[in-house]
C-alpha positions in Angstrom: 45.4 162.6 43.9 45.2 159.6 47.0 43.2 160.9 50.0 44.9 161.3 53.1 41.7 159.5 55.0 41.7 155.6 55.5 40.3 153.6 52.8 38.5 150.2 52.8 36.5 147.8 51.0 32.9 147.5 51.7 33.0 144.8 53.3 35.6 146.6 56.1 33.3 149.5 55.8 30.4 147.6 57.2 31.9 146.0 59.9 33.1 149.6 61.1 29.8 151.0 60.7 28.1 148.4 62.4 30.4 148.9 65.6 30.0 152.0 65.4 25.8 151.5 64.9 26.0 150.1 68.3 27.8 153.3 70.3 24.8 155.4 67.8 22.5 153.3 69.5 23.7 153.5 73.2 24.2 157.5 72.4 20.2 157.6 70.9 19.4 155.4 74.5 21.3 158.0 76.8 19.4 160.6 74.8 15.9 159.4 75.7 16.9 158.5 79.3 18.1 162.4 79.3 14.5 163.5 78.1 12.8 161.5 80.8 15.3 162.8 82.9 14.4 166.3 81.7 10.4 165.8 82.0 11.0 164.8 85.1 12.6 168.0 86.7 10.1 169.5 89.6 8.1 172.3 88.6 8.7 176.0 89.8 5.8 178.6 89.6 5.7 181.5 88.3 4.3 184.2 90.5 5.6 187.4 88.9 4.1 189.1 86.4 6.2 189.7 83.1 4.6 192.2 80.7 6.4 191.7 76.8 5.5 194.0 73.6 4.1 191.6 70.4 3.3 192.2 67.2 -0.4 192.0 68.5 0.1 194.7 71.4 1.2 194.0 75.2 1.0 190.7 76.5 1.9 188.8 79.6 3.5 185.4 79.7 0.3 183.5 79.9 -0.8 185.3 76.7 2.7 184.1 74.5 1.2 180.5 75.0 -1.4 181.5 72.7 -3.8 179.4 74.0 -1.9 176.1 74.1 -0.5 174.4 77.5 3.5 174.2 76.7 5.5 177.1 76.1 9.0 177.4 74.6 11.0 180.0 74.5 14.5 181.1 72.7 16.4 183.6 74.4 17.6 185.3 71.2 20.8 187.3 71.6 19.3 190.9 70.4 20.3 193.5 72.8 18.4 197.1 73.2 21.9 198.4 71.9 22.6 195.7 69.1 21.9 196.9 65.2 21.0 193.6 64.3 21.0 190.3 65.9 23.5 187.9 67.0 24.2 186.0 64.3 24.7 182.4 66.2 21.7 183.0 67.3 20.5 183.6 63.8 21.9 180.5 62.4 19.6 178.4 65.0 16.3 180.7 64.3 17.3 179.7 61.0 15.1 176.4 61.7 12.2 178.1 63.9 9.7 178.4 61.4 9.8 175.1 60.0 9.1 173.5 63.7 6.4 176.0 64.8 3.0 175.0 63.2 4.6 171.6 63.8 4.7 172.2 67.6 1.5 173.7 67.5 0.1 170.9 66.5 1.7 168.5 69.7 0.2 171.7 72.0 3.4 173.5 72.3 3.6 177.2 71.2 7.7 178.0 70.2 8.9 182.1 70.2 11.9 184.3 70.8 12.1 186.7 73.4 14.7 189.7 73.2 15.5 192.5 75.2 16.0 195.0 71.7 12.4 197.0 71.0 9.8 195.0 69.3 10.3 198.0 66.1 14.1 196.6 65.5 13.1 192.9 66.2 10.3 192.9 63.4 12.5 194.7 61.3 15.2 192.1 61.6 12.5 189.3 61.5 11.6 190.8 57.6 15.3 191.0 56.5 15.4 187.4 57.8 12.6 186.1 56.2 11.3 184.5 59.0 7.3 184.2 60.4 8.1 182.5 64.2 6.6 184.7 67.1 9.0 187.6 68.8 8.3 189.2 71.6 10.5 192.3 73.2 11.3 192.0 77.0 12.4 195.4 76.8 12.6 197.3 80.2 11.4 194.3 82.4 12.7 192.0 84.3 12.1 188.2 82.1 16.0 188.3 80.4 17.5 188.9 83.7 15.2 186.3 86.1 16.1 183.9 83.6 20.1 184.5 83.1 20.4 185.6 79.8 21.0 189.2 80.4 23.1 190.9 83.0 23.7 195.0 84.3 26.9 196.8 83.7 27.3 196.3 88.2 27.0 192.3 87.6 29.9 192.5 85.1 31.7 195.2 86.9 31.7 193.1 89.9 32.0 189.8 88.6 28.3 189.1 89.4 27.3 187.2 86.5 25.9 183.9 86.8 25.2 181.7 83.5 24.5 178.2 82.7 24.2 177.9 86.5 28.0 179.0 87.2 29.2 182.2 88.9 31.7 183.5 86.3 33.9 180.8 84.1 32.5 181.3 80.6 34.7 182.9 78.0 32.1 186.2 77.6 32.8 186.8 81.2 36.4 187.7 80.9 37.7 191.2 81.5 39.7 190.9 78.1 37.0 188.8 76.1 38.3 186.4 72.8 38.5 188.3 69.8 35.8 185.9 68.9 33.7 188.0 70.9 34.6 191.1 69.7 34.3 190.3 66.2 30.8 189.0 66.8 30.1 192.3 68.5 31.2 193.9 65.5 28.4 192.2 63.3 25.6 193.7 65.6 27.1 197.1 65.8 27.9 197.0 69.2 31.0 196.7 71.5 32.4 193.3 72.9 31.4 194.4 77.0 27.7 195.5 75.7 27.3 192.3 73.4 27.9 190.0 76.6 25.6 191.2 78.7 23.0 189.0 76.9 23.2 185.6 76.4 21.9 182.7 74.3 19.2 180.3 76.4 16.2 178.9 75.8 13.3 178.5 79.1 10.4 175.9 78.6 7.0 176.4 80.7 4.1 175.2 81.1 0.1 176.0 82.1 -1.9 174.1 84.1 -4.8 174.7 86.0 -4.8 178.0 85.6 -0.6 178.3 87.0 2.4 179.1 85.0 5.5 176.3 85.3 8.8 177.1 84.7 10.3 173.6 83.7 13.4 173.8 82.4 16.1 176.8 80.6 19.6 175.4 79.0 22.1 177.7 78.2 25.9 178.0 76.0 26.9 174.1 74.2 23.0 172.9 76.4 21.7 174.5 73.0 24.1 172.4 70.6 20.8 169.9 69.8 19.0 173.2 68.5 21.3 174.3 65.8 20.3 172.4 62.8 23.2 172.9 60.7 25.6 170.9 63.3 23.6 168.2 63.3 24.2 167.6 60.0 27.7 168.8 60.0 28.0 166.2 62.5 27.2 163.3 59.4 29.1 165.4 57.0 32.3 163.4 55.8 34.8 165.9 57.2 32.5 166.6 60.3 32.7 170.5 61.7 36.0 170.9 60.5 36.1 174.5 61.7 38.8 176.7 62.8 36.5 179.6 64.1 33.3 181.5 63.2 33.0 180.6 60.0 29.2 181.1 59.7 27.2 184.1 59.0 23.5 185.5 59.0 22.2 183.3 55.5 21.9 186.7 53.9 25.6 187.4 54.1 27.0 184.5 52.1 29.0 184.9 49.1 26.7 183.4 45.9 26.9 179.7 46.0 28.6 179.2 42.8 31.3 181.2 44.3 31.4 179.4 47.7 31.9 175.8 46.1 34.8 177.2 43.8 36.6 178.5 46.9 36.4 175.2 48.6 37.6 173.5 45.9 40.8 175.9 45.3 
């Protein structure tokens, strides 16, 4: 059977992939010029102070740097209502553990923080198979100073404010994609309790004895951390998705089975 794509010798394949080298190149420029740009953001200090429940007992912000001066945290989508966790978030935590002693060696401590009760965040961490710190924000204030989760009033009234908008984002509609709903389904939850947490990550850092908050990115801001789409992104046929195709890894079909499908 002839492919559908365009074909080419190899010497018309070169000359397209060394145009197309130069735009990579440009891209990988405007990249670093956004990290300066990033590093660069005034510093805001953090006077409050947020208590979280760890593996290791209760701990304040100061103490999830374990000992080191930068701090990164994911807002993982894990409500104190969800059954299990989101599984987009899942799919980027995916790629936590292999990064964290990594980080700890540049002076950067990475963890999740999530509003569910440290006993159904461990429990999820185990079925997952992953090691990275998790700390529970349950019953304070962290999720919702950093605009990752919202009260029923906010959504009520319209009040929610993420990715630095006031309203706009698909989870914020009165009659939410059945994306969202379906999603909500996975965690055990309904589509309006699902929403009122969000996906984020918040960076900080320690100096002198002060707490920094330096940066939070929130919805497609997080594209960079999902591993699997950046190599989608080299793949031959790209995302080439329709919808939520992904699951939590422990919900695939065998692999034999998988590659059969695809190639029905």
């Amino acid at each position: 059977m002839t492919t559908l794509h365009p074909t080419a010798t190899r010497e018309a394949w070169l000359a397209a992939r060394l145009e197309l080298l130069e735009a990579e190149k440009d891209f990988t420029r405007r990249s670093d010029e956004l990290a300066r740009r990033r590093q660069a953001l005034p510093w805001v200090k953090v006077d409050k102070t947020y208590r979280f429940d760890t593996e290791h007992g209760s701990a304040t912000l100061a103490d999830l740097f374990e000992g080191r001066s930068q701090l990164l945290i994911y807002h993982f989508m894990f409500g104190p209502d969800y059954q299990a966790g989101c599984p987009s978030c899942s799919a980027i935590a995916d790629g936590f553990d292999g990064f964290v002693s990594h980080l700890a060696q540049h002076d950067v401590t990475l963890a999740a923080v999530s509003r569910a009760p440290l006993a159904r965040l461990l429990a999820y961490r185990e079925r997952m198979g992953w090691h990275f710190p998790w700390a529970s924000a349950h019953g304070g204030e962290f999720n919702y100073d950093f605009n990752v989760s919202f009260t029923e009033a906010q959504q009520r009234d319209g009040l929610i404010e993420y990715n630095y908008r006031l309203g706009g984002h698909a989870m914020d509609e009165a009659a939410p994609p059945q994306i969202v709903s379906d999603m909500a389904a996975t965690c055990g939850t309904d589509a309006a309790t699902y929403v009122r947490d969000r996906p984020g990550m918040s960076t900080f850092v320690r100096e002198s004895g002060a707490i920094y908050h330096t940066y939070s990115a929130y919805a497609r801001g997080l594209d960079g951390l999902w591993g699997m789409y950046q190599w989608l992104d080299r793949a031959p046929l790209g995302r080439n998705e329709t919808g939520v195709w992904w699951r939590r890894h422990d919900e695939y079909a065998p692999q034999p089975a998988q590659a059969r499908a695809r190639q029905r």
